[in-house]
N, C-alpha and C positions, 0 to 999 in steps of 0.2 A: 524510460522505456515508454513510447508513444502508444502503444497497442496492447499494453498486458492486462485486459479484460474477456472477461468470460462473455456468455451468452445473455446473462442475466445481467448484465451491468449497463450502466447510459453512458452515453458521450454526451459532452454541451459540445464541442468542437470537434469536428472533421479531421483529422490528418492529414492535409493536402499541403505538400511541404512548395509546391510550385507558384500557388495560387500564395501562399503564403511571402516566397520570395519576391514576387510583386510586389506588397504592399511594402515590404522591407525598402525596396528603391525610392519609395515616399515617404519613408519615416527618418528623424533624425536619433541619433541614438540615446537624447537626449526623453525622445516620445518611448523608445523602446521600454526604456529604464522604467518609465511613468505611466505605463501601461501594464507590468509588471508589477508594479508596486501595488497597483488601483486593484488588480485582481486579488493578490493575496491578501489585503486589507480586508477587501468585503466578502473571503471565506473566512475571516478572523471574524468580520463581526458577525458572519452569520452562526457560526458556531459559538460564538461567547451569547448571542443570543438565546441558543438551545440550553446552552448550560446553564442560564438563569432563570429557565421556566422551574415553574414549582411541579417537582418530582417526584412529592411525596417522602414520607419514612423508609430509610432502608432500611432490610433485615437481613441478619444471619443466615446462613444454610441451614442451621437448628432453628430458627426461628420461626424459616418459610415453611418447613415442616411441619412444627407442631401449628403451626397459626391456621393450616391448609388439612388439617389428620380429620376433618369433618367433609372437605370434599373430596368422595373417592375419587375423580376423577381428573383432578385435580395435582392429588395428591400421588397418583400412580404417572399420570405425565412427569412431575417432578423426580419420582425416585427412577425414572427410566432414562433421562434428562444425565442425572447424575450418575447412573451404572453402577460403578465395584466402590464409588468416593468413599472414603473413609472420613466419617464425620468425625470422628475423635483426634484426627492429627489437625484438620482445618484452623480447629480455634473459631473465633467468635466473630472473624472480619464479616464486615458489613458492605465493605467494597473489594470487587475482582482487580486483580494484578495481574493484570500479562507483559509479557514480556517478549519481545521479536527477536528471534535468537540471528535469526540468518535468512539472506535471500540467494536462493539456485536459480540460474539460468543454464537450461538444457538447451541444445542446439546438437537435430540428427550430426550423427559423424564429428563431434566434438566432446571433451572434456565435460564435465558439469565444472562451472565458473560458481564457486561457492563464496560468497560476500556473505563477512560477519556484520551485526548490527550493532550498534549501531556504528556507522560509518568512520573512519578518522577524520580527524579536522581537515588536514590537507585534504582528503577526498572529496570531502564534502562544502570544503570553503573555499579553497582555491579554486578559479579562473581559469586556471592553465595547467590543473591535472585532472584527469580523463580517469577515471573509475575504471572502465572498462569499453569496451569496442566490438561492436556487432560488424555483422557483413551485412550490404543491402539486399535484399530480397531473397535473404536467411530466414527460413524457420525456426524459431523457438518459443520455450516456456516455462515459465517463473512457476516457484515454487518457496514457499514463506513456512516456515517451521517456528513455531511459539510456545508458551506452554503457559497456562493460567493456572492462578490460586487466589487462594481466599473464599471466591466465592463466584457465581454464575456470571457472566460476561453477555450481556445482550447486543445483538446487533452489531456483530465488530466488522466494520469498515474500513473498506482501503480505497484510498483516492491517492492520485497519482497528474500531475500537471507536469507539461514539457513545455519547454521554451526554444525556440531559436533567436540567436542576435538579439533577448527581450523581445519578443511575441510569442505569444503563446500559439502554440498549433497542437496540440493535444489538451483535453482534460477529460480524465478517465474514472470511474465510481463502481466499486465491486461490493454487493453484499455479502460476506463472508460465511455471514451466521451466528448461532449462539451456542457457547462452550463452555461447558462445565469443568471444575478444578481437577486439574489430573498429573503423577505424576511426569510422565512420558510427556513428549514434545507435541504440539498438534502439529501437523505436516498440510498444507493446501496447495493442493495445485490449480493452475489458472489452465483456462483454454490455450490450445496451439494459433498463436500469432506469427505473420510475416511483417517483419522488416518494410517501409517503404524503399524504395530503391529508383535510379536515376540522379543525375547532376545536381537538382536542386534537393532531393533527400540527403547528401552525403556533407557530413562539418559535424561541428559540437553541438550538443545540447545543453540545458543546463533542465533540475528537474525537482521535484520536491514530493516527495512520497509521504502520507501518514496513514495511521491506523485508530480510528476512535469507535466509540461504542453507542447507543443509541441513549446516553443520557449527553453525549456530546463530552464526553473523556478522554483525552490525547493519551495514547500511549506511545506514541512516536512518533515524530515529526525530524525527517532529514531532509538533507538538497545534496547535491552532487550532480558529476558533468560526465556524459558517456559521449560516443563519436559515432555515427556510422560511415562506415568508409565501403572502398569497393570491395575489397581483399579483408580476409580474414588479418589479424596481426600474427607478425610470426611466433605460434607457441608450441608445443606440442598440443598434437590432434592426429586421427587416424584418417584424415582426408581434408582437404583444399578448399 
């Protein structure tokens, strides 16, 4: 999904699926490939980089308590931070686990299109199966439901990269925020996005979605291929 960022998020790249089709007529698919390749390598080494800086000692949720019980200030951010968290079931983990349970995509006068996480192979390996399929110059918007434990989760992250024919014509960076252990799911919703739309918007995509945190921790990384077409596909829906 080329446009599923809020207000608060960056682009490195535009969306202009026309401008893109050009460049397509001068690339052989051989450069597509190698241009795709070059990009995801050097968001690998820039996050294996992050993960190698020195981060310091982690601590417990008991830990950062008693460690912080001298700054009031401190210390009242944190317990507000964590709310109703029952310290006594958490245990002693020193790092947060989350988990991506599901991605909604809502679209007015449509079904919610509910995708469990993580993806299946076929969906997400295969070439020639198609996740799912938008209309072009359809409104909608995604919505990720998680749930963490163990312990505080800082800065979690969602970036999201589209390709056409191996070029990239989207790359997309959402700060999500920081989330404390709880049982109930977290629910996010993203800003209302439209679909590009016209001749050169419409074909497959292929796309690589993850989720890290501000120590540079992966807690998900998929790929999968969606379509936009002109026409909704025939499902049930209360409108065309």
């Amino acid at each position: 999904m080329s446009t599923a960022v809020g207000s608060l998020s960056t682009k490195d790249v535009k969306f202009n699926p026309q401008v893109r089709e050009e460049e397509l007529g001068r690339m052989t698919m051989i450069d597509r490939e190698e241009e795709k390749i070059t990009e995801e390598e050097e968001e690998e080494n820039k996050l294996k980089g992050e993960r190698e800086m020195d981060l310091g000692p982690l601590f417990s949720l008991k830990e950062q308590l008693e460690k912080d019980k001298d700054d009031e200030s401190l210390r009242k951010w944190k317990e507000q931070l964590l709310g109703s968290v029952d310290l006594s079931a958490i245990g002693e983990s020193k790092e947060a686990e989350v988990k991506i349970l599901s991605l909604t995509i809502q679209c007015p006068g449509r079904q919610d299109l509910v995708l469990p996480l993580p993806f299946t192979k076929t969906a997400s390996k295969s070439s020639s199966s198609c996740l799912f399929t938008l209309k072009e110059g359809s409104r909608y918007r995604l919505l990720f439901s998680f749930v963490v434990a163990g312990n505080i989760v800082s800065g979690l992250k969602y970036t999201n990269t589209v390709w056409k024919t191996g070029v990239r014509v989207d790359h997309s960076k959402k700060m999500l925020g920081t989330f404390s252990p709880q049982k109930e799911p977290y629910v996010y919703e993203m800003e209302e996005e439209t679909t590009p739309s016209g001749m050169f918007a419409r074909g497959s995509y292929s796309a690589r979605t993850k989720f890290v945190d501000d120590d540079g921790k992966c807690y998900l990384d998929v790929s999968y291929h969606f379509e936009i077409q002109k026409k909704w596909p025939t499902t049930p829906s209360t409108s065309s």
